[in-house]
C-alpha positions in Angstrom: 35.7 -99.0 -27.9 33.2 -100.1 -30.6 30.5 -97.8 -32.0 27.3 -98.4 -30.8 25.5 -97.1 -33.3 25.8 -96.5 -37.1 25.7 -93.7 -39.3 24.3 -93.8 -42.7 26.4 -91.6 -45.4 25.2 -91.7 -49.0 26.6 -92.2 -51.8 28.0 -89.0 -52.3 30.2 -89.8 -48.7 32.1 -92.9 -50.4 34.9 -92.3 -52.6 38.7 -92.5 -53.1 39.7 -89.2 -54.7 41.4 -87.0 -52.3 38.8 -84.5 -52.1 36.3 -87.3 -50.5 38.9 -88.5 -48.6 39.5 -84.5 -47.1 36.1 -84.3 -46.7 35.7 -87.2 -44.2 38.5 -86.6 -42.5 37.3 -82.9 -41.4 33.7 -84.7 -40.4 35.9 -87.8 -38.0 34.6 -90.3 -40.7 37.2 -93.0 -40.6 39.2 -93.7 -43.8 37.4 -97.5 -44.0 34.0 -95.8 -43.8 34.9 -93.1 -46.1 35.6 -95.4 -49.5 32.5 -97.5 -49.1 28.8 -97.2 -48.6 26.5 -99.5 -46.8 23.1 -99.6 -47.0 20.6 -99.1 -44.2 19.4 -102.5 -44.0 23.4 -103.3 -43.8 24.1 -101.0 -41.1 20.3 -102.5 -39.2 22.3 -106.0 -39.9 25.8 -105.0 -38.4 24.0 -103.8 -35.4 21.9 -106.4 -34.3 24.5 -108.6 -34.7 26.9 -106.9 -32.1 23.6 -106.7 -30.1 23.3 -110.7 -30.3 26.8 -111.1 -29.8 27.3 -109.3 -26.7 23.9 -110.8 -25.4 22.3 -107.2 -25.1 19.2 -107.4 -24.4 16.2 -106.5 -25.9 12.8 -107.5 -27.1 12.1 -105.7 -29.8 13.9 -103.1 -32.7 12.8 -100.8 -35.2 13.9 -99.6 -38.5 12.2 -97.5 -41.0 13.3 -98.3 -44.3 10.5 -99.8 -45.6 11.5 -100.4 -49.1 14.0 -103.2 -48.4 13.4 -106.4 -47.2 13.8 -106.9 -43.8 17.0 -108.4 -42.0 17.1 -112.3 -41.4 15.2 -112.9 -38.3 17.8 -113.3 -35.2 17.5 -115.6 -32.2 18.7 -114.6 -28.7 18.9 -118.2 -27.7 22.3 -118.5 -27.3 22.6 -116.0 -24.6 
């Protein structure tokens, strides 16, 4: 089953030495997660596109990082 949701990890999350790699492992991070870090306005992205693909619906989201620009605007229109 996909995740529904995503968590953020920082920076100090992604890495490839085997102490960051121990480190997520004890936490349930998956390995692919645990080398790379996306931004919040990347996760927000991800999200409300398996949102548009599965035709969830929804009128609205929020996100509250307000120092990035915000995500391309999405139609539902094909649902």
């Amino acid at each position: 089953m996909e995740a529904l949701c995503e968590l953020h990890l920082g920076r100090v999350w992604a890495g490839t030495t085997a102490e960051h790699e121990s480190r997520c492992a004890e936490q349930g991070i998956p390995p692919e997660r645990a080398t790379t870090m996306a931004t919040r306005p990347e996760l927000v992205r991800r999200m409300l596109e398996r949102a548009l693909n599965a035709c969830a619906p929804f009128t609205y989201f929020l996100a509250a990082d307000i120092n990035s620009p915000p995500p391309p605007r999405a139609s539902n229109d094909t649902c």
